[in-house]
C-alpha positions in Angstrom: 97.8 94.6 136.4 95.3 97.7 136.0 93.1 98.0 133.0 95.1 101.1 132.1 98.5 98.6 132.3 96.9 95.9 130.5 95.8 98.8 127.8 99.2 100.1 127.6 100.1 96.7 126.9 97.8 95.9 123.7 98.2 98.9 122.6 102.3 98.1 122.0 101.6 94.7 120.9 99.3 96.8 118.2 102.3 99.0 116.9 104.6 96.1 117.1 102.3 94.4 114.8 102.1 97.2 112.8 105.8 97.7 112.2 105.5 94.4 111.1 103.0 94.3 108.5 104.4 97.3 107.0 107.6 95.6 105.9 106.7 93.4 102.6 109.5 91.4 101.6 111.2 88.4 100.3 109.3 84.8 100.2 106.7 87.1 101.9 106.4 89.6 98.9 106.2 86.5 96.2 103.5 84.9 97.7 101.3 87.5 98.4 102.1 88.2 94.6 101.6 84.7 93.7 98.5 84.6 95.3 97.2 87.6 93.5 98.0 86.1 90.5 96.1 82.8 90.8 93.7 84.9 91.5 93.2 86.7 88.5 93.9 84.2 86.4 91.1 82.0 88.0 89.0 85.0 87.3 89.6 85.4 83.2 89.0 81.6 83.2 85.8 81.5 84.9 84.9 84.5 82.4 86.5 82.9 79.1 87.3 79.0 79.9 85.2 75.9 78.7 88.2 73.7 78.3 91.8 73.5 78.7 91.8 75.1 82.1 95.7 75.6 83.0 96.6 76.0 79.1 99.0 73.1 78.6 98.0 73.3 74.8 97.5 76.2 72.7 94.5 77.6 73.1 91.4 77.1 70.2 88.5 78.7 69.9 86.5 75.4 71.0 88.1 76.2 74.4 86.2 79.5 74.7 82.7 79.1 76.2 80.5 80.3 72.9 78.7 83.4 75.6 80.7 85.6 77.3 79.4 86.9 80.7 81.1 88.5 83.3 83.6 91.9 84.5 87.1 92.0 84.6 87.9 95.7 85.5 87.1 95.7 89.1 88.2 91.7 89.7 91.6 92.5 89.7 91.2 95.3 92.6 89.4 93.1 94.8 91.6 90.2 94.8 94.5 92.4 95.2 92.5 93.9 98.5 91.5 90.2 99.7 95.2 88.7 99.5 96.3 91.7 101.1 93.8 91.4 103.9 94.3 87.6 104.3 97.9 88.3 105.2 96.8 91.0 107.9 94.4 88.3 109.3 97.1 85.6 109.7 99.1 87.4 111.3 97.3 89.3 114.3 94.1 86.9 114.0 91.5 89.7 113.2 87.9 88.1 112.9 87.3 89.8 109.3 84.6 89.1 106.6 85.1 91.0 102.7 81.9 92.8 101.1 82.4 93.8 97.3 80.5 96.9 96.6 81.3 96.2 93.3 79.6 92.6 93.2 79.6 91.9 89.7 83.6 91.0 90.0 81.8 87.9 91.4 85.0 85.8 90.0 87.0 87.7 92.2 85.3 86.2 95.2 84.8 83.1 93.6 88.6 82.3 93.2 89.5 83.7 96.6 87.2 80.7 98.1 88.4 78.1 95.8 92.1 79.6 96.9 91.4 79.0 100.3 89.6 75.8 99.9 86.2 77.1 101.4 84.5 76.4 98.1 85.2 72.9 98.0 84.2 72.4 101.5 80.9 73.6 100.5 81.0 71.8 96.9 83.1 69.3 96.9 82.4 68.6 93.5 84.6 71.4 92.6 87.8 70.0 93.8 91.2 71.8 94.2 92.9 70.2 90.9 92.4 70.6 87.3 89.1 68.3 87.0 88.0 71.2 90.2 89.0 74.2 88.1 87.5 73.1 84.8 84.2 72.9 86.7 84.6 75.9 88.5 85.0 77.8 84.9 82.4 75.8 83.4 79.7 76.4 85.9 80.3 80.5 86.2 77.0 82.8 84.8 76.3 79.1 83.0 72.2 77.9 83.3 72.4 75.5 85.9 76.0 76.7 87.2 76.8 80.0 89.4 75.1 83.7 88.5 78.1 86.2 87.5 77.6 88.4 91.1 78.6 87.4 94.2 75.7 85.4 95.4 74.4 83.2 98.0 76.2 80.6 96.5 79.7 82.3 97.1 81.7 81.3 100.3 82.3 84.1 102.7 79.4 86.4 100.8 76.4 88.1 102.4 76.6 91.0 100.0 75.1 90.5 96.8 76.6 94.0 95.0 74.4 93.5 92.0 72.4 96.1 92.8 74.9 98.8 93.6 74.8 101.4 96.4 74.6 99.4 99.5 78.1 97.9 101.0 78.5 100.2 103.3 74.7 100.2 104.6 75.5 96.2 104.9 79.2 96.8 106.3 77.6 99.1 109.4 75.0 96.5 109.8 77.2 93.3 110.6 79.5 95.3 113.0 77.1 96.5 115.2 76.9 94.7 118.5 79.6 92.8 117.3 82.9 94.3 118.9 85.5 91.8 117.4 84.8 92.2 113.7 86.2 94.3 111.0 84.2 94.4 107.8 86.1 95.1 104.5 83.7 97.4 102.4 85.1 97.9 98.7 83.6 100.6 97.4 83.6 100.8 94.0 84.2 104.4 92.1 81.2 103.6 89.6 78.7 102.6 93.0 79.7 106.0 94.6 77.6 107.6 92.4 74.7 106.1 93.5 72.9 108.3 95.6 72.0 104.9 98.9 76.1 105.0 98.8 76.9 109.1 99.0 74.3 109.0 102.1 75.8 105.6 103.3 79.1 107.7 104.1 77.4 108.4 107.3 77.1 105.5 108.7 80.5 105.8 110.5 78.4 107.8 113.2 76.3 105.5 114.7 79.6 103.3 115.3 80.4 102.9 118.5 84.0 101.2 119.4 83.2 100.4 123.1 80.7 98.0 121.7 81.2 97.5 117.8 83.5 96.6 116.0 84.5 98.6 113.1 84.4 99.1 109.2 87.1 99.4 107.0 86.1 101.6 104.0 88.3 101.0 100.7 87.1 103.6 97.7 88.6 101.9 95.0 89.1 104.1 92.2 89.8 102.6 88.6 88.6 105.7 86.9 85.8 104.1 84.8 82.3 103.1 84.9 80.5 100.8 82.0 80.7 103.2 79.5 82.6 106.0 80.6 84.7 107.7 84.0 83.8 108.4 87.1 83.2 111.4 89.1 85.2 110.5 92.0 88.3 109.6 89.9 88.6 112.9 88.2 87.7 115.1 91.0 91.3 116.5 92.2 92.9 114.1 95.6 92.6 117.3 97.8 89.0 117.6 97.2 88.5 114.2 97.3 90.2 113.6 101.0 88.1 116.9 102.4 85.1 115.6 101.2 85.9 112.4 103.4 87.4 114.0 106.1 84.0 115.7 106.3 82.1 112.8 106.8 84.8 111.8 109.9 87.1 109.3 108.3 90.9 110.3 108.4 92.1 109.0 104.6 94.9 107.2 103.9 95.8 106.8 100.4 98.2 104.0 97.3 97.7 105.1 94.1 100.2 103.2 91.0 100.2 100.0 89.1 104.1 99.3 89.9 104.8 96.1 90.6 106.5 95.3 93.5 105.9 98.5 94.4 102.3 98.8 95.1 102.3 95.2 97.0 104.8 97.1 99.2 102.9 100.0 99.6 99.3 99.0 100.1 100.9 96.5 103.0 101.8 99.3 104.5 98.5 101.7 104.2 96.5 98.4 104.9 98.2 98.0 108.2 98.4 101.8 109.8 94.6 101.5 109.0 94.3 98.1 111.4 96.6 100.0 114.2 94.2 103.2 113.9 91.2 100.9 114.4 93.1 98.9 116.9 94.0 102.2 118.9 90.2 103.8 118.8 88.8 100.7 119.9 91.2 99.7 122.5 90.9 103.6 124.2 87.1 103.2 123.8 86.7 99.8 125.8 89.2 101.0 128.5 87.2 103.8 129.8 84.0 103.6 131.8 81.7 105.6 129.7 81.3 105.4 126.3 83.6 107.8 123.8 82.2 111.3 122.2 81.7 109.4 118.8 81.5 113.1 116.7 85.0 113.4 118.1 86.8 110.1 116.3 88.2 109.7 112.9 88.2 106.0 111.1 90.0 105.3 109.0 89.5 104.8 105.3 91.6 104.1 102.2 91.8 105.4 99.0 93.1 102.8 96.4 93.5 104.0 92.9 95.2 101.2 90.0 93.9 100.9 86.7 90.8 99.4 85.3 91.5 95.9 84.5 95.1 95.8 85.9 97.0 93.5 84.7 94.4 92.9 81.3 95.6 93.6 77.9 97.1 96.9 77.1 95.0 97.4 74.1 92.6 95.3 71.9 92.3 95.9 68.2 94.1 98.9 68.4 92.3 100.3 71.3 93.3 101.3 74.9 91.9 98.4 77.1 93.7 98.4 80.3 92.6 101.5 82.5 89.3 102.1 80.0 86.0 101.5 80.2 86.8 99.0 77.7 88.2 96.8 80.3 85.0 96.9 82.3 83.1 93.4 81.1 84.7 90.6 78.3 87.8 92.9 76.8 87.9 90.6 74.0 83.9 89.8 73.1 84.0 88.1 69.7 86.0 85.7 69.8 86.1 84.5 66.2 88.2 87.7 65.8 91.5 86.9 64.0 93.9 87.5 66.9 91.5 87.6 69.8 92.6 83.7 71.0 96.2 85.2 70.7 95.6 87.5 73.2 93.7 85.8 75.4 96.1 82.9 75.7 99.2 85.8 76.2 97.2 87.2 79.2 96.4 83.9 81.1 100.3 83.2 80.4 101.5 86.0 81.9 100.8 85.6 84.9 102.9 82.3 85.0 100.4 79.5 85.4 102.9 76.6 85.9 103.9 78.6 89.2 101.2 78.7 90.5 99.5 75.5 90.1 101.1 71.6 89.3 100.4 69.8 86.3 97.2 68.1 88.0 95.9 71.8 88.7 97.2 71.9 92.5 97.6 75.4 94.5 101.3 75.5 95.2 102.0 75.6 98.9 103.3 78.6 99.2 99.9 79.8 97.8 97.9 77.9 99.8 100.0 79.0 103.2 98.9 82.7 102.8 95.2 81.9 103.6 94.3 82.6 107.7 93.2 79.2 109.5 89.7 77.7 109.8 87.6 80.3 110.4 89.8 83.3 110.2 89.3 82.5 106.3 87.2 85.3 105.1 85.1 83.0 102.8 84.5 80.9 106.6 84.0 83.2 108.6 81.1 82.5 110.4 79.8 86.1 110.6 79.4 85.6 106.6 78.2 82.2 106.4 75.0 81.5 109.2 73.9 78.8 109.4 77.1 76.3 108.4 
């Protein structure tokens, strides 16, 4: 078999893997929703939780840690990214490591690990039961726990976002020389503002696909920043996708807060942007010289949803979900007549006793989404030197 023939070949096996990952359905869809869920509700508790970790009693206020620290509205958005991406990994076995522009959704990150059992291989104190989530919330942005970013101490994390700007500056970095990896850079609509990030969009020149590997941009726009909206969000979509397609990426775009719907969709965008990477690289490395870089367009993806999907509507009579409100602690005082209410409502929703036993166990169909061994993005080895 030639190289061309064996090209031909991969390159098949690519679309047919494609096809695949675009379809989102059945067992499939509720597990990747399942997932997302845990998630997030990991997330509030880390931010909120000092007690009664999976709610089997109603909540008091001696449950609630007396300090709130942490951010919701971007939390949300990554985990639904990282589930998504964990799917894409199991199935075609892409080497892949996550970068959060937006660090300070550190919880995010955190409760993917714990998810995937990383974090308990690294702490085994925090076990994967309810004894292992209690200390998980309790140690989170606590003195002597966890900081509130996604530190050193995160699984899986060599991007510390605190300091925003400079995901995709660490993205290029760990893909150079390193043709098999794909770096997931979530950029957040408040960090594209900064002005290391708007020159960081030009990074995607020095990438070379015979001998990289390649960088998956996701702008995530939520619309809001700590105290007000973003630039990015409200300049109109065409603008938007020039001003990308200017800097060489081809855009790809999910916008809603539908549910199934956007599961469905982002499955799909998600994938056609692994086949386009797949396709560049695999024409790169079959040739004897290397490409004409100027002439190839990665791809990127858009993502709008709402700041603090899936959070309360409205607090105290206020808009909440897709606000600035939504950005940190959406309900901060706690001794608030009502605020408990709410609090206990949202962890509810999302269905706790589905998600984990009575002892605090992932369900197996939760667990069974994560990649294996090192294909977990909170082991991969590119993100965690020195294991």
């Amino acid at each position: 078999m030639t190289l061309t023939d064996h090209n031909h070949g991969a390159m098949a096996d690519v679309a047919d893997s494609v096809a695949r990952l675009s379809r989102l359905e059945g067992n499939e869809l509720e597990s990747i929703d399942a997932w997302w869920r845990a998630a997030n509700y990991l997330t509030i508790g880390q931010i909120y939780l000092r007690d009664n970790p999976l709610v089997q009693r109603p909540l008091a206020v001696a449950d609630i840690k007396p300090r709130l620290l942490g951010h919701w509205g971007t939390s949300p958005g990554l985990s639904f990214i990282y589930a998504h991406t964990s799917r894409l990994i199991r199935a075609t076995g892409q080497s892949s490591i996550y970068m959060a522009g937006p660090g300070h959704g550190g919880p995010a990150l955190v409760a993917a690990s714990w998810l995937e059992g990383t974090y308990t291989e690294a702490f085994p104190n925090i076990t994967q039961d309810e004894p292992g989530m209690l200390e998980l919330f309790r140690q989170f942005s606590a003195p002597g726990g966890i900081p509130s970013h996604a530190s050193v101490t995160t699984p899986g994390s060599i991007h510390e976002g605190g300091e925003l700007g400079y995901v995709l500056v660490h993205a290029f970095g760990s893909v150079m020389d390193n043709p098999e990896l794909m770096t997931i850079a979530v950029v957040g609509d408040g960090e594209a503002e900064t002005a290391t990030l708007e020159g960081s969009w030009k990074g995607v020149s020095f990438i070379n696909p015979k001998h990289d590997g390649a960088v998956l941009p996701i702008l995530h726009l939520n619309g809001y920043k700590i105290a007000g909206p973003t630039v990015l969000a409200r300049k109109d979509p065409q603008q938007l996708r020039e001003l990308m397609q200017g800097h060489g990426y081809e855009v790809l775009e999910v916008e809603g807060d539908d549910l199934p719907g956007m599961h469905e969709r982002f499955a799909a965008v998600l994938a056609n942007a692994w086949g386009k990477i797949k396709e560049i690289q695999l024409a790169a490395r079959d040739g004897a010289s290397d490409p004409e870089m100027g002439a190839i367009r990665w791809p990127m993806i858009v993502l709008r949803s709402p700041k603090g999907w899936t959070g309360p509507k409205s607090v105290d009579g206020k808009q909440t979900e897709g606000s600035f409100r939504s950005h940190q602690v959406p309900m901060g005082d706690m001794s608030h007549p009502g605020h408990v209410e709410i609090l206990e409502r949202w962890l509810k929703s999302y269905r706790p006793q589905e998600l984990f036993d009575e002892h605090g166990r992932v369900d197996p169909k939760i667990a069974a989404l994560a990649p294996p061994g090192a294909r977990r993005m909170s082991a991969n080895p590119h993100a965690n030197g020195g294991s």
